[in-house]
RONUTI-650824 format. One record per residue: residue number from 1; residue in one letter; y, x, z of N, C-alpha, C in turn. Coordinates in steps of 0.2 Angstrom, whole numbers. Layout:
(r NUM A (Y X Z) (Y X Z) (Y X Z))
...
***
This chain:
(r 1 X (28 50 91) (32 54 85) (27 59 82))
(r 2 X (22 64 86) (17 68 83) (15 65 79))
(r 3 X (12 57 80) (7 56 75) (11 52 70))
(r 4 X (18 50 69) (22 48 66) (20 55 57))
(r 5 X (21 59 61) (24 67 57) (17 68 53))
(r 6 X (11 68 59) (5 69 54) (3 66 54))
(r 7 X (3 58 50) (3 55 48) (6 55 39))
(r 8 X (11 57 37) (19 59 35) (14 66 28))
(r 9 X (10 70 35) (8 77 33) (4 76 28))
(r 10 X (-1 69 29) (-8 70 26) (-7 69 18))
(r 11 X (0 64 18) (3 62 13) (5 67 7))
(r 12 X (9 71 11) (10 76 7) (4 84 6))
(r 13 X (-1 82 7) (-8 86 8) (-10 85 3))
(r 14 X (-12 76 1) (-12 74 -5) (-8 74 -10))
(r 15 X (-1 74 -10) (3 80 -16) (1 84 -18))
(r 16 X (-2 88 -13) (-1 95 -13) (-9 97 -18))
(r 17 X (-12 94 -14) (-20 93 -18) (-21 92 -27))
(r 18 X (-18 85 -28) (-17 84 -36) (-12 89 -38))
(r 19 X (-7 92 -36) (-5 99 -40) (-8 104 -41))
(r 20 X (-14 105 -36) (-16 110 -37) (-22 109 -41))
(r 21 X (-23 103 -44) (-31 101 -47) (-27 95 -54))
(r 22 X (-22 98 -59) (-21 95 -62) (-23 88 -64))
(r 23 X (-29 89 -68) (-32 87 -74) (-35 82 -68))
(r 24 X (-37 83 -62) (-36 75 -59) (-29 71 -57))
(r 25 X (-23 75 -56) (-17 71 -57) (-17 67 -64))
(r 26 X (-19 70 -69) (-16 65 -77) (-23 61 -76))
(r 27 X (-30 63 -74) (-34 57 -74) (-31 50 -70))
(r 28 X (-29 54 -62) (-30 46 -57) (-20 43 -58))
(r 29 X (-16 45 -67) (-13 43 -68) (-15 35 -72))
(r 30 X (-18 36 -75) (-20 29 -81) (-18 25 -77))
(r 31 X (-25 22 -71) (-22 16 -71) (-15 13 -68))
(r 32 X (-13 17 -63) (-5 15 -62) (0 14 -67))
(r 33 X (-2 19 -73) (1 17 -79) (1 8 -80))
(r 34 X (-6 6 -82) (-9 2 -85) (-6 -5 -77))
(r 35 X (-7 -3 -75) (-3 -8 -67) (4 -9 -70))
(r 36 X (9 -4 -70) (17 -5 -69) (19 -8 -75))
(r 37 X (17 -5 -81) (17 -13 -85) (17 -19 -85))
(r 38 X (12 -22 -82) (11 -29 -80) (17 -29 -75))
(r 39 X (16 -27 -70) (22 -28 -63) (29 -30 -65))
(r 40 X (30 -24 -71) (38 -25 -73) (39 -30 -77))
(r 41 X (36 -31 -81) (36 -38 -84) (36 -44 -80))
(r 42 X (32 -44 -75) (31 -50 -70) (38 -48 -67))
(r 43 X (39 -43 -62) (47 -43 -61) (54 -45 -64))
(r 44 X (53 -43 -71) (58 -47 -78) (58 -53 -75))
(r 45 X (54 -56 -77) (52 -65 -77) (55 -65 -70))
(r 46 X (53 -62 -66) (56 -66 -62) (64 -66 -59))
(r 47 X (67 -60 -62) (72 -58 -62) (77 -64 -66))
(r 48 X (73 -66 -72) (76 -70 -73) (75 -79 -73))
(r 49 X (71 -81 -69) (69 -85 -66) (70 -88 -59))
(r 50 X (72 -83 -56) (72 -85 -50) (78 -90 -47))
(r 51 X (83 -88 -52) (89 -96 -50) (87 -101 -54))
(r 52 X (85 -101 -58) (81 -109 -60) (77 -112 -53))
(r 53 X (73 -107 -53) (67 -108 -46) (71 -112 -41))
(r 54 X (76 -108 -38) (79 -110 -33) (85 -117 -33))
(r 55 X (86 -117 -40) (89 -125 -42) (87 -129 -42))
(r 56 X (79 -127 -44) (73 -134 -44) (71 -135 -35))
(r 57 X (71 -131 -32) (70 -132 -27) (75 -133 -22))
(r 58 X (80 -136 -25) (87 -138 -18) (92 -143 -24))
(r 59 X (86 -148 -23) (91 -155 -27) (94 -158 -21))
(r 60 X (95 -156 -15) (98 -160 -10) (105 -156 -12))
(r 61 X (105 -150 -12) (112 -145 -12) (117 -148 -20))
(r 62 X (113 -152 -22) (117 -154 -31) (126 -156 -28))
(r 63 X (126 -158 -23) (132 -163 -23) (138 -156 -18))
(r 64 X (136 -152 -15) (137 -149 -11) (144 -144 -14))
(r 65 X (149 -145 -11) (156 -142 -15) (157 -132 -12))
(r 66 X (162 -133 -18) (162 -123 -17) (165 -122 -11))
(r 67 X (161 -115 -8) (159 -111 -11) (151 -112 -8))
(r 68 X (149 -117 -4) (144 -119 0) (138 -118 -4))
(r 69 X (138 -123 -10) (133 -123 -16) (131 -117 -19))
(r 70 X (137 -113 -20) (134 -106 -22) (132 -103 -19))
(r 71 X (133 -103 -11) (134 -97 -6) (125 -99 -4))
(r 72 X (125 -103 -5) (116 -107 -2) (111 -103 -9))
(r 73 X (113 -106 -15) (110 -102 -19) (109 -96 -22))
(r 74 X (113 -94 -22) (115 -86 -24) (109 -83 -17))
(r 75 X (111 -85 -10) (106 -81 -5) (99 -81 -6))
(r 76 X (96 -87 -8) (89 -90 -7) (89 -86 -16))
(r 77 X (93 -84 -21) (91 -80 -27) (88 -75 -25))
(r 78 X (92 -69 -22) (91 -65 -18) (85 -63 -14))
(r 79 X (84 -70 -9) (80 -68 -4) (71 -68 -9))
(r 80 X (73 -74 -13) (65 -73 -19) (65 -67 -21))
(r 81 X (69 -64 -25) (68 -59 -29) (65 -54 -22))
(r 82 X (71 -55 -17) (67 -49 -13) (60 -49 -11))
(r 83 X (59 -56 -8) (53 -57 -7) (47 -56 -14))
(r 84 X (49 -54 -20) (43 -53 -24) (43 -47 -25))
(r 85 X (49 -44 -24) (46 -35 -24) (43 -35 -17))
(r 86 X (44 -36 -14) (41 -34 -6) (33 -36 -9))
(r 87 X (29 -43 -12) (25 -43 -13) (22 -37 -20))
(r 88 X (27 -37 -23) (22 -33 -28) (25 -25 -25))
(r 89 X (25 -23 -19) (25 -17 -18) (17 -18 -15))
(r 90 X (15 -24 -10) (10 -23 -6) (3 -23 -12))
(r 91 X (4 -27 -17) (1 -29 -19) (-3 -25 -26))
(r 92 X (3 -20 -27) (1 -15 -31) (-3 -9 -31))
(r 93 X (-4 -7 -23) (-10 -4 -23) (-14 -6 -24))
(r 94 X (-17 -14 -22) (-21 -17 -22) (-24 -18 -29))
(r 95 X (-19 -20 -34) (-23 -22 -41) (-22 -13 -45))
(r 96 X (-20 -11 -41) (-21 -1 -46) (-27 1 -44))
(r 97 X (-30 -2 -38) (-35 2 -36) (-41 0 -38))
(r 98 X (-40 -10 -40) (-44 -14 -42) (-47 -10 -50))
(r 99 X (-41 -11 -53) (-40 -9 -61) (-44 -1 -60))
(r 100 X (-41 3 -57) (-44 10 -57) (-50 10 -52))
(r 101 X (-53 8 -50) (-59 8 -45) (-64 13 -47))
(r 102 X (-67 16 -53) (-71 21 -56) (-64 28 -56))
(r 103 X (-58 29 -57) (-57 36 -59) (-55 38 -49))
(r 104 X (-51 33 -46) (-50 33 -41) (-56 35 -36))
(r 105 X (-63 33 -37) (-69 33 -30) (-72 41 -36))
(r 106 X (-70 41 -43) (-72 49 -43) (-65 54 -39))
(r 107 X (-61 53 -40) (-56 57 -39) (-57 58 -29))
(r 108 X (-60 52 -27) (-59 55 -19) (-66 57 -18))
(r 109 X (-71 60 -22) (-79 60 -22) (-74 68 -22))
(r 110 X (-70 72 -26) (-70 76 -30) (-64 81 -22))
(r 111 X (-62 76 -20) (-58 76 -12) (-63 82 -10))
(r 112 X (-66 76 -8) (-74 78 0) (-77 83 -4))
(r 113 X (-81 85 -10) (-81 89 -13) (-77 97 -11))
(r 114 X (-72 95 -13) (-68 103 -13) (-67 104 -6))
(r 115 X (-66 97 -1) (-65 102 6) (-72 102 12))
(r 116 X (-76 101 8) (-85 104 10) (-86 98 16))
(r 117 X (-90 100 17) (-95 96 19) (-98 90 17))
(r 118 X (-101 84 20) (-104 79 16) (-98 75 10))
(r 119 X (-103 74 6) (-100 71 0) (-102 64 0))
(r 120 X (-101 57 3) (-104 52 2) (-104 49 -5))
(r 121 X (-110 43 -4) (-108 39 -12) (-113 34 -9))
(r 122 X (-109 28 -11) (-109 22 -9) (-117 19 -12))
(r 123 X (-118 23 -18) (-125 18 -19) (-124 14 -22))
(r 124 X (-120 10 -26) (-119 2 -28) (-117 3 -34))
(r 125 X (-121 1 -38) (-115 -1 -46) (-111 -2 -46))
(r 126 X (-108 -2 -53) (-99 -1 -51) (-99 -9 -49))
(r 127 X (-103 -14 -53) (-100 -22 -51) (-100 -22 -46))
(r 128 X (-105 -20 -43) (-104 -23 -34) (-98 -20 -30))
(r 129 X (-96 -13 -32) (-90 -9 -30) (-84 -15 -31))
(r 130 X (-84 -16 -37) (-77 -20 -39) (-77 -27 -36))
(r 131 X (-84 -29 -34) (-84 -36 -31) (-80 -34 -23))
(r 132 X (-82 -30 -22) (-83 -29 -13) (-74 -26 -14))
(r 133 X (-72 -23 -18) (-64 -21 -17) (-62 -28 -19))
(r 134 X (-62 -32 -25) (-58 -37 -25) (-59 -42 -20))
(r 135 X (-64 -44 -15) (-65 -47 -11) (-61 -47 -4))
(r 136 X (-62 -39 -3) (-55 -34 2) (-50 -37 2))
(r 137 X (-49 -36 -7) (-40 -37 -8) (-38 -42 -6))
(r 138 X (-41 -47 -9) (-39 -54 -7) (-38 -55 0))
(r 139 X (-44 -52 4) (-40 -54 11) (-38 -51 16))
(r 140 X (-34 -45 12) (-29 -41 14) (-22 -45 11))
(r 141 X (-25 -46 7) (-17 -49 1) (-15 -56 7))
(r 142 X (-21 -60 8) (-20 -66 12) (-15 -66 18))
(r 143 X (-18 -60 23) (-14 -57 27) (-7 -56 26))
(r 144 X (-8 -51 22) (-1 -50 18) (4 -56 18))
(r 145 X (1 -61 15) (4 -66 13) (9 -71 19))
(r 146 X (6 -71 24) (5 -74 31) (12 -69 31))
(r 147 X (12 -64 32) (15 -60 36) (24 -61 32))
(r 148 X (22 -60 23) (28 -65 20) (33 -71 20))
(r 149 X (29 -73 21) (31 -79 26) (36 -80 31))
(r 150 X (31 -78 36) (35 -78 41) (42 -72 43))
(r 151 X (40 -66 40) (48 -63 37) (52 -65 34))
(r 152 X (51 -70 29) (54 -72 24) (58 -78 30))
(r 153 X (55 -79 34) (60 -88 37) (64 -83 42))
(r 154 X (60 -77 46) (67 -73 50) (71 -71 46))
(r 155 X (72 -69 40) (78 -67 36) (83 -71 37))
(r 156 X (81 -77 39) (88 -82 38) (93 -82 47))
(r 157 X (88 -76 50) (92 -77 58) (97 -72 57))
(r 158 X (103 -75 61) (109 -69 57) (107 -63 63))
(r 159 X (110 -58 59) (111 -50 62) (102 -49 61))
(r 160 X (98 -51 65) (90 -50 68) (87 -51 59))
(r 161 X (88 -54 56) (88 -56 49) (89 -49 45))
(r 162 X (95 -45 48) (95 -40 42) (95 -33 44))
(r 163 X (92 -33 48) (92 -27 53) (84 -26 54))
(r 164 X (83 -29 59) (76 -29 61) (69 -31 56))
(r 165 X (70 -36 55) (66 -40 51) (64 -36 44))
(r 166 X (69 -33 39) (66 -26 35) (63 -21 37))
(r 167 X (66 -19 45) (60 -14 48) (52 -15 49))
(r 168 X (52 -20 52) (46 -25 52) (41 -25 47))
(r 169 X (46 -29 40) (45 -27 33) (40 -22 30))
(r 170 X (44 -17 30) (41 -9 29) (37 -5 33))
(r 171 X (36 -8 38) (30 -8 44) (23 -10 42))
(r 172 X (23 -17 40) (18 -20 36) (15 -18 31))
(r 173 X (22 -18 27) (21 -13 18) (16 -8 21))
(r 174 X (18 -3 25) (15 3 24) (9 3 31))
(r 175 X (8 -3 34) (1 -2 37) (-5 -5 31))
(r 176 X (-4 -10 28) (-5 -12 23) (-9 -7 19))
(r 177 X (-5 -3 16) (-5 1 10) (-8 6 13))
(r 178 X (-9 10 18) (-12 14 21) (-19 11 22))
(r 179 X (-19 5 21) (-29 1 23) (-32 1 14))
(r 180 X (-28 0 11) (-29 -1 5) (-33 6 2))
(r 181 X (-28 12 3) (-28 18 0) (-35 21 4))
(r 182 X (-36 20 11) (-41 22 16) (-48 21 12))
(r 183 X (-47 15 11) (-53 10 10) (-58 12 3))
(r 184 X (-54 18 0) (-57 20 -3) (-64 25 -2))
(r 185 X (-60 31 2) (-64 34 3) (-70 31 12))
(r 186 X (-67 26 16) (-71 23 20) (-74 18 18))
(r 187 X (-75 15 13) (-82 13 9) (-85 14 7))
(r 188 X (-84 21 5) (-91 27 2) (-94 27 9))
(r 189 X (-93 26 14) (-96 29 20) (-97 23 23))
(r 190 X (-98 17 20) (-102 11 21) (-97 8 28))
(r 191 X (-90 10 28) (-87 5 33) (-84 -2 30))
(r 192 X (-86 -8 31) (-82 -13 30) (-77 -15 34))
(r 193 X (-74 -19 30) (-66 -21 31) (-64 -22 38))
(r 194 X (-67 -25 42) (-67 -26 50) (-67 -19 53))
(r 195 X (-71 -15 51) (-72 -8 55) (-63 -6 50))
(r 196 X (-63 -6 48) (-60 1 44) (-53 -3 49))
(r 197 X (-51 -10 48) (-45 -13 52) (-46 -11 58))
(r 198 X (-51 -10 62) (-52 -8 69) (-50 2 68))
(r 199 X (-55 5 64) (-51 10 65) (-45 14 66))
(r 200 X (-40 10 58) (-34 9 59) (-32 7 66))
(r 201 X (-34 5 66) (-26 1 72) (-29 4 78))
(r 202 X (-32 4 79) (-34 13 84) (-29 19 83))
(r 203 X (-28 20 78) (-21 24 75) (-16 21 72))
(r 204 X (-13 18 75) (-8 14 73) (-5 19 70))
(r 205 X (0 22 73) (7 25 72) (5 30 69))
(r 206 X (-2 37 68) (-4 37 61) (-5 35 54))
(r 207 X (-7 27 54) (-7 24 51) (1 23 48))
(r 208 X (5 21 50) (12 22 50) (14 27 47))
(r 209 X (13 31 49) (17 36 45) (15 40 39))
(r 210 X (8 39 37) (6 39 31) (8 34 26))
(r 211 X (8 28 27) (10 21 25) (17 19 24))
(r 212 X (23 23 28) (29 18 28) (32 22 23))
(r 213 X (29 30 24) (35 33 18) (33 32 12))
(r 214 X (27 32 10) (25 30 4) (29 20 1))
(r 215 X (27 16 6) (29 11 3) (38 11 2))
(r 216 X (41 15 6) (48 16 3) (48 20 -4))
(r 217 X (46 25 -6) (44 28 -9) (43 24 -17))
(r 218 X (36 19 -15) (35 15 -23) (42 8 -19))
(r 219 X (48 9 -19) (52 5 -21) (55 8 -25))
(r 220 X (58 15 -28) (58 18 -33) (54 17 -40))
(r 221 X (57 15 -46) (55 14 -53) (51 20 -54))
(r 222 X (42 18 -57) (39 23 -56) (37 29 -53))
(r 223 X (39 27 -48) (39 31 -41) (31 29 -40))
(r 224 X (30 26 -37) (21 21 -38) (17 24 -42))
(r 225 X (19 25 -47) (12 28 -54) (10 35 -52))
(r 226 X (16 42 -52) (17 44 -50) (12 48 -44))
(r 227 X (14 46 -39) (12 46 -32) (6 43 -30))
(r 228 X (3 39 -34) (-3 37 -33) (-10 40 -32))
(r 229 X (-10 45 -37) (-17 51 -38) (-16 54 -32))
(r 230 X (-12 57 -30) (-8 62 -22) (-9 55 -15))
(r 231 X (-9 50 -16) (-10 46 -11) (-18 45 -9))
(r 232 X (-23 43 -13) (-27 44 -15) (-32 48 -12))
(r 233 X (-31 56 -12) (-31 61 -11) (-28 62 -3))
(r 234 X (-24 60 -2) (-22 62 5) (-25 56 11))
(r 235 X (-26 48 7) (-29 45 11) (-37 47 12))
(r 236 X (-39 50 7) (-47 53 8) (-46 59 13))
(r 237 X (-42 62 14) (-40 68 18) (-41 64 27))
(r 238 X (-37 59 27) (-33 56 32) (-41 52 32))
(r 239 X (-45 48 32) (-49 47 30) (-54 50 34))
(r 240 X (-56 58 31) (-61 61 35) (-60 62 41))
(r 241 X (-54 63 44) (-51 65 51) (-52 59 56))
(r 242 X (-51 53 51) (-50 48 56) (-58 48 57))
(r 243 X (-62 47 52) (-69 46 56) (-73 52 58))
(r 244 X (-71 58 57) (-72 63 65) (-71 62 68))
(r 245 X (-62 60 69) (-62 59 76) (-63 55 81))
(r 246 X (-66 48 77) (-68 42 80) (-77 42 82))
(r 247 X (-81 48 78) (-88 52 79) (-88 55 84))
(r 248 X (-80 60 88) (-81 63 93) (-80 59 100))
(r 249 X (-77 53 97) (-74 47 104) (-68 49 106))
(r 250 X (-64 53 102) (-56 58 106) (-52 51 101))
(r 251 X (-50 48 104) (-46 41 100) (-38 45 100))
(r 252 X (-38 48 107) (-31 50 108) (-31 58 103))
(r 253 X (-34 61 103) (-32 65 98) (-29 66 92))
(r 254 X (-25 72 91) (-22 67 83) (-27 74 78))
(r 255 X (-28 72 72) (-32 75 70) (-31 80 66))
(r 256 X (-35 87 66) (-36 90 63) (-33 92 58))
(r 257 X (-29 97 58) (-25 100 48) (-30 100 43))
(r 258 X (-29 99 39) (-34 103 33) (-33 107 31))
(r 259 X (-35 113 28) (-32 118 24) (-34 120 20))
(r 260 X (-30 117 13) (-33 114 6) (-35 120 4))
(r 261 X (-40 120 0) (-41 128 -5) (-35 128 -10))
(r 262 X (-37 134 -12) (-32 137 -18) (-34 135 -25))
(r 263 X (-41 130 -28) (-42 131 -31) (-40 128 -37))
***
């Protein structure tokens, strides 16, 4: 539970930082603007789409009498539509980060900057930066994918289906999104995806608690845009600690507060 809470904290460290350093809040706003856009559009569509989808895919149910017919399709409407937000929650850090790759790696440059000590920089033009993120995402996203899946087939166990199965859910979301948002500031510092995954999960429930309340969070309309410069920001926070702590060899320790300047 400690590391649940500070985990929780760094989160809100990162709020706390973009308020007090505006003109990076309305910079590392753009691109999530420029993301939810596309999203909600792609949400529309699917919104209205997704019982055709589901018609086209259950011509076996055409003969099937009320209320059976409806009761089968109306659920599998539902469980689509759910299942595409749960993907465009995972998936939206990934393509804001992609899109914003340049104001995001300035804004966590500008992190490590104001709370002292080393400032890294990756050294690589930006193409090679956007190669090596979108290369990530993809197989992060793939993971991701796998893990949809097979939530989406426990949904149909009764009670375990609507209980457990969304905790789970929101588990993933936010260890996910918590590797997404890291990966920024831990590839300025030349970790690739395998270390950064090993880091993480060394701190799991760390992990967790920065991740889970945020992906609750972006399930709120513009909530996500929002909250993204501050997550940013807290994951570069959360970020330095982890690989402190993992330079001092103390795994079990939870790490260190920050104490943001005033300025």
């Amino acid at each position: 539970m400690r590391d649940l809470g500070a985990g929780f904290g760094y989160l809100i460290k990162g709020q706390r930082w973009v308020g007090r350093h505006g003109r990076w809040f309305g910079f590392g706003l753009l691109p999530g603007l420029v993301t939810l856009v596309l999203y909600a559009a792609a949400l529309v569509g699917l919104g209205y789409g997704a019982d055709n989808l589901v018609t086209w895919a259950t011509p076996f149910a055409d003969d099937w009498s009320s209320p059976w017919l409806g009761l089968l399709r109306n659920t599998l409407t539902v469980l689509v539509f759910a299942l595409g937000l749960f993907l465009a929650v995972i998936t939206f850090t990934a393509v804001t980060l992609l899109v914003g790759q340049p104001f995001y790696e300035s804004l966590s440059e500008q992190v490590d900057r104001t709370e002292g000590g080393e400032v890294p920089e990756s050294g690589l033009p930006l193409w090679r930066e956007l190669w090596i993120s979108a290369r990530d995402s993809v197989r992060i996203l793939v993971r991701v994918g796998l893990y949809s899946v097979l939530l989406f087939a426990l949904g149909f166990i009764p009670v375990v289906g609507q209980t457990v199965v969304p905790v789970i859910g929101f588990c993933v979301t936010g260890y996910f999104l918590a590797e997404e948002l890291t990966a920024v500031a831990l590839q300025r510092r030349g970790m690739v995806l395998k270390d950064r995954l090993v880091l993480l999960r060394g701190r799991r429930m760390l992990t967790l608690g920065f991740g889970v309340p945020l992906g609750l969070a972006f399930l709120v309309p513009f909530v996500a845009v929002f909250l993204m410069p501050g997550a940013v920001a807290g994951a570069t926070l959360l970020a330095r600690d982890l690989v402190a702590s993992d330079e001092d060899g103390d795994e079990d320790a939870t790490p260190a507060p920050y104490t943001l300047d005033k300025g």
